[in-house]
N, C-alpha and C positions, 0 to 999 in steps of 0.2 A: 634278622640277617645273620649268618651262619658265620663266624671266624674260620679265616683259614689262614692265607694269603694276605695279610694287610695290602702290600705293594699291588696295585688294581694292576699295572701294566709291567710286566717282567721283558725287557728288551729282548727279543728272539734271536736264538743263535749264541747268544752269550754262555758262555763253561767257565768254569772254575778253575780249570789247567788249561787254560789258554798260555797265560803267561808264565807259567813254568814248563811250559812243553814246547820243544822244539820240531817235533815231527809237523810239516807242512800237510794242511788237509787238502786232499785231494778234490777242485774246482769249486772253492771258497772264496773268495776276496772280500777281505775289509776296509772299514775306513773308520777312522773315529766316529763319525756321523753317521754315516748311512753302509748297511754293508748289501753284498749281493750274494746271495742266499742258495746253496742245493735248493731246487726247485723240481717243476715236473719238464721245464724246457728242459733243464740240464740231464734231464734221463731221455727225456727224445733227440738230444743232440749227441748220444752216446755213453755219458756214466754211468760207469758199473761199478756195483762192488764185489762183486764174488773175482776179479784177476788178485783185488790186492789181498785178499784174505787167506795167510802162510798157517804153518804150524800153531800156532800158539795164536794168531788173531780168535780170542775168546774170553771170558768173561770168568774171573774167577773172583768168591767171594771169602773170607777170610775171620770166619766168627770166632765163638770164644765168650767167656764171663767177663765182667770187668778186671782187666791189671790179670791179664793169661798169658799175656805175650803176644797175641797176635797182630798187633801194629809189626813189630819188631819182624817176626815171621815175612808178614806180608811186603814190606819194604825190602826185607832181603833179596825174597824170593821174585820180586819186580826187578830187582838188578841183574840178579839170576838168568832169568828167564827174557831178557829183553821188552819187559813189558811197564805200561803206564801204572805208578803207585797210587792212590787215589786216598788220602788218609780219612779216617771215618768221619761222615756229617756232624756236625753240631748244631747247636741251635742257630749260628752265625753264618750259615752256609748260605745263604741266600745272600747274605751283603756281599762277602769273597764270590759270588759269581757275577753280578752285577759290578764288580771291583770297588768298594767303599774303603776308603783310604784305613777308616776305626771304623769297628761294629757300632752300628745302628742303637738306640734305646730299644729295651725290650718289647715298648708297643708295636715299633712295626715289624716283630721277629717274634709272634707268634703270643704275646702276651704272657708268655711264660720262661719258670726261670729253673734250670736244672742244680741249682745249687738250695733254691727253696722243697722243690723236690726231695730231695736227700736231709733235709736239716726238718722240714714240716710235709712229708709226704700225705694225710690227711686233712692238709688245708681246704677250707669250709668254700675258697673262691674257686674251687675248680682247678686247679695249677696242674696236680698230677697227671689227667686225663687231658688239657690243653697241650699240656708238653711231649703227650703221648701220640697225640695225632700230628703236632707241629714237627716231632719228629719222622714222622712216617712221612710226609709231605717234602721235609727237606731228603732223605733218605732218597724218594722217586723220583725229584731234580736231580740229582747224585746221577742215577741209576741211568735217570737219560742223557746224562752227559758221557755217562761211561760206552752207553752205546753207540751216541754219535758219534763221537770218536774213534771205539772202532770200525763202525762203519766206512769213514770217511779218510780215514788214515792205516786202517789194516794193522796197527799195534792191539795187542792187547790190553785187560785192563787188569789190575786184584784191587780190589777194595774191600775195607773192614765195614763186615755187616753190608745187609743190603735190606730192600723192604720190603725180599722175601720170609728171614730171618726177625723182621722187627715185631712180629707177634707174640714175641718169646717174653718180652718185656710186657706187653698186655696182660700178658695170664697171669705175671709174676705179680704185677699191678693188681690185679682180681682177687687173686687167690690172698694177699696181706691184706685188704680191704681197703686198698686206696682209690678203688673203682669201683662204679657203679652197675649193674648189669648192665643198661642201660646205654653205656659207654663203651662195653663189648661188643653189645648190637652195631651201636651205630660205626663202630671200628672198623665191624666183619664187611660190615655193608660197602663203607667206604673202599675198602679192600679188597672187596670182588668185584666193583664196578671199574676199577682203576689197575690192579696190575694182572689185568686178562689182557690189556692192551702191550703188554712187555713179552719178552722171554725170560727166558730164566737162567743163573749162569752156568755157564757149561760144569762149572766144581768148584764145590764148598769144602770148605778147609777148616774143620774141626778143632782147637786148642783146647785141650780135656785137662784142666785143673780143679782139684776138688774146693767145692764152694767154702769150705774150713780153711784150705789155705790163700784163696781169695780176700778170706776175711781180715785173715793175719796181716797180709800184706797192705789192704789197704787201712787197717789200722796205721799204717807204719806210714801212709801218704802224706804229703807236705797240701794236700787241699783239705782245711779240717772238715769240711763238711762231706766227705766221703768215710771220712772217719769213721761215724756214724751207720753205715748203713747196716742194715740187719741182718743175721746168718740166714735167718726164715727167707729173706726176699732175695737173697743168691745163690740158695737154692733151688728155689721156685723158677728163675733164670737156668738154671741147670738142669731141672726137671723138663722146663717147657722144651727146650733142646732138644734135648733126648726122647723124650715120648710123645712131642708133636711134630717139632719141627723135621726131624730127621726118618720117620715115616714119608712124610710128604714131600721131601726134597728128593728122596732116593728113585722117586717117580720120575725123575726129567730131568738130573742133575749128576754126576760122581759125587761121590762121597768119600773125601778121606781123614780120619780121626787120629790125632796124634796126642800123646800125652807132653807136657810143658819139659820135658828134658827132650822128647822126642821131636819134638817143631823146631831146636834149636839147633838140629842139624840140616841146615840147608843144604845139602848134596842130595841128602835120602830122599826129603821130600821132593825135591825137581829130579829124581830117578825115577818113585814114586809115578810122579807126572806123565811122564814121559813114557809109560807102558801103558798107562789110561789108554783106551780105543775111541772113546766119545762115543760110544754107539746107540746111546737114546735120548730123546728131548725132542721138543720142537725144535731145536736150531738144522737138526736134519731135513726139515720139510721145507725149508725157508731155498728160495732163489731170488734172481734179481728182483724181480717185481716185487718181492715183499720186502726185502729189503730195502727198496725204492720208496714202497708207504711207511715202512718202520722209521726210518730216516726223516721225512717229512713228519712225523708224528714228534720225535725226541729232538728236533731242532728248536718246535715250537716249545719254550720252555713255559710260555703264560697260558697254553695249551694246555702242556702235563701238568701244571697244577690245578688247574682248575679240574683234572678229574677228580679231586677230592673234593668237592664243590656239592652237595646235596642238597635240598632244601628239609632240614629235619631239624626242628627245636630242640636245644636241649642245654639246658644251662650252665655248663662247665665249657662250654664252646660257642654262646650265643651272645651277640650283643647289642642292644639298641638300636634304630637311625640313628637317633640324636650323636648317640658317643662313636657312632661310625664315622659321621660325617665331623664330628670334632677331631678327632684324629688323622682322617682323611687331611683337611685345611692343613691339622698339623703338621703332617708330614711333607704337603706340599711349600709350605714356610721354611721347611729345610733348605741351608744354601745349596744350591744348586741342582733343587728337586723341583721347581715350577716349571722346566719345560720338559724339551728332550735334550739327551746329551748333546755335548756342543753348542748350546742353544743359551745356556743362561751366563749373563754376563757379572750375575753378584758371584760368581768363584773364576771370573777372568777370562772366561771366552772369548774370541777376538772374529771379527769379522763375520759375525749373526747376518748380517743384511746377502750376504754373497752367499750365504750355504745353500 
């Protein structure tokens, strides 16, 4: 049985900026319990997305080395530009959209640990490559929250990194020998079966800092196990960039590259912006009706993970029945994980019998 997804059931409809975003979505209604859902009635009863979708309703993604600046960049430039910040995934990104008051233990978030990464990246249990896929996985929850959103609400989005971009970390993995060929295969595979189903964002936002002074800096980090990391493997982050990733984006996507004194001029960049024509990508082919299935697709959030779902052995991401279903129990032992929300009265739910 293949690791992916511990959580068998991811409540649908649930985002991660729910509650720090105030834009109202357009014919949503919630409840703590039970919510009522963009459907196919609500497109034959009239919703569209193409009136709310202005200027800027687009998808921009905002990469970069480790410690480049592009948090900083991107959150400006979301203030800027009037658009949703969406700070980059972690491996906790699954509890914050489900709303988990404290992250989860690391069994049900993927079984892996990005700080054992960096301090033992060749560990013998498979960690590197589980946290390499558990990251792509949380990454394309991300992605479909950034789309529902705009879809539903006509704002745009920037987000740091997306899981068009997260290959770049693969090869970096590869090429220092913390992966297996084997675990490229099955990477690629997961990867082509899963985000054919997406678009891609309208502009990626380059932060070009040389991997020597990445290095510098994160010497200088108050997380000692970044301290740690190697010049060879932030390079190889900087190579993949540039001689894979930035061929292939340039097909569907703007592309603009700024160096780390240059990003820190938010005017330039959203001027920059602002001349862009958008004039190629699928996002041109697209109208209501696909917009209509796209939406349906990125609401279902237990939907889009399970495209990363294959059936392919392989032991740095495999694990028993036995220890599946040990964990399964276990997770369901959690307070307030044995039913559905609302429903379990060991964390104070009140009035179960009327819901």
């Amino acid at each position: 049985m293949a690791l992916r997804v511990i959580r068998l059931v991811i409540p649908s409809g649930t985002t991660a900026f729910k509650a720090v975003n105030a834009v109202h979505k357009a014919g949503v209604h919630t409840s703590s319990v039970r919510s009522l859902r963009y459907g196919w009635w609500s497109y034959m009863l009239g919703e569209r997305t193409t009136p709310r979708l202005k200027q800027y309703s687009k998808i921009f993604s905002v990469d970069g080395n480790l410690a480049s600046g592009k948090g900083a960049l991107a959150q400006k430039l979301a203030d800027k530009l009037g658009m949703l910040y969406m700070p980059e995934a972690d491996t906790f990104y699954l509890d914050r959209m489900i709303g988990e008051k404290v992250p989860l233990p690391v069994d049900y978030n993927g079984m892996c640990s990005l700080e054992k990464f960096y301090t033992d990246p060749t560990a013998a249990d498979g960690n590197s490559y589980r946290l390499q896929l558990w990251m792509y996985t949380m990454r394309l929850l991300q992605y479909a929250d950034a789309i529902e959103h705009l879809l539903t609400t006509g704002q745009g989005v920037i987000l740091e990194r997306s899981p068009y971009s997260d290959m770049v970390f693969l090869e970096a993995m590869f090429k220092q020998g913390y992966i297996r060929k084997q675990c490229v295969e099955n990477y690629n595979e997961i990867k082509g079966i899963s985000l054919c189903e997406f678009l891609p964002p309208h502009l990626v936002i380059y932060v070009d800092q040389a991997a020597e002074e990445v290095h510098r800096k994160l010497k200088q980090s108050g997380k000692s196990y970044l301290q740690n990391v190697p010049l060879a493997y932030l390079k190889s982050i900087e190579e993949g960039y540039k001689k894979t990733f930035f061929p292939e984006v340039r097909e569907t996507s703007e592309l603009l590259v700024y160096d780390a004194t240059q990003a820190q001029d938010i005017d330039r960049v959203a001027e920059d912006i602002e001349y862009l024509k958008f004039e190629k990508g699928p996002w041109l082919e697209q109208d209501d009706v696909s917009y209509h299935h796209m939406r349906m697709l990125v609401e279902d959030k237990h939907n889009v993970a399970t495209l990363t779902h294959i059936p392919r052995f392989l032991p740095e991401i495999t694990i028993g029945a036995h220890d599946y279903d040990e964990k399964f129990y276990a997770y369901k032992s959690l307070p307030g994980k044995k039913y559905a929300p609302g429903y379990n009265a060991d964390i104070g739910d009140k009035n179960i019998w009327l819901k």
